[in-house]
C-alpha positions, 0 to 999 in steps of 0.5 A: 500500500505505500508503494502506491502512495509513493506512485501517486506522489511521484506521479503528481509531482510530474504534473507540477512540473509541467511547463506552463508557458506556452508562446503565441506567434502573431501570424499575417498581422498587418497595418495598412492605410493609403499610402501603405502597409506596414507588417507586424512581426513577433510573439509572446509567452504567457505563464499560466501559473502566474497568468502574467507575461513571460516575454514578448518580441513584437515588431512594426516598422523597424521598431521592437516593442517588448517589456520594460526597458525604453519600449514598453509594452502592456501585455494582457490575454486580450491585448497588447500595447505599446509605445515609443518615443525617438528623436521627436517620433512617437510610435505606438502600437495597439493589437486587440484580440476578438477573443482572449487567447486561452491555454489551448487556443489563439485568437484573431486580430479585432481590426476595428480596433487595433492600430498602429500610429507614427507621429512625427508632427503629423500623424500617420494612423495605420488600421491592423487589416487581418491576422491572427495570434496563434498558439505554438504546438507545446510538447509535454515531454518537459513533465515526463522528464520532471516526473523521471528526475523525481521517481528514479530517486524517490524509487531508489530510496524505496528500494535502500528502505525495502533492502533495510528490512 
């Protein structure tokens, strides 16, 4: 009976190990107005234990948007913003979802409010025009690996007692 309560032990242990950050790809998101287009690029991590960002590297227009440092950016389940001050140039960047990404989905770009602006005394607005946010395929193998690191000694203790005996 204790060696399957050993098992159970080890074997939830393994699942708290499992690896909770997932990263989505922004796919095809782009800007456009009349006088151009302009392509977004990147992605971002959420950890979904924290259910907080882990990391993000978002960019338009030669500009690289991402946490904390002198672009910053807010990054939420449902949007990301951002803005950047450079020699009397203002970008700001905002990608709206129509839905909240999830664990196990993405969601596409809401084009009636996402926008990406430059002003440089005179404001250039450009409307996000399609896209999609797309969950990365996230394989598992990270809480087997954790779940072995964990078993093999916990079994090797078992067998030093079970020998004691």
């Amino acid at each position: 009976m204790k060696w399957l309560v050993s098992f159970i032990a080890v074997f939830i242990t393994g699942f708290a190990c499992a690896d909770n950050i997932q990263t989505y790809d922004f796919v095809n998101v782009s800007f456009a107005n009349g006088a151009g287009g302009i392509p977004a690029t990147g992605n971002f991590q959420w950890d979904w234990t924290t259910n907080t960002v882990a990391g993000l590297t978002l960019q338009a227009d030669g500009i690289n948007f991402y946490l904390g440092g002198s672009y910053p950016a807010h990054v939420t389940t449902s949007s990301i913003d951002g803005s950047y001050d450079y020699q009397n140039v203002s970008y700001d960047i905002a990608l709206v979802y129509t839905s909240p990404v999830t664990p196990t989905s993405g969601s596409t770009i809401d084009t009636t409010q996402s926008l990406f602006t430059i002003d440089p005394g005179n404001p250039a607005t450009y409307y996000a025009s399609g896209g999609s946010v797309v969950l990365q395929s996230v394989p598992e193998p990270s809480s087997w690996l954790c779940l072995s690191a964990f078993s093999i000694p916990l079994l090797a203790l078992k067998r030093k007692r079970l020998a004691a005996k």
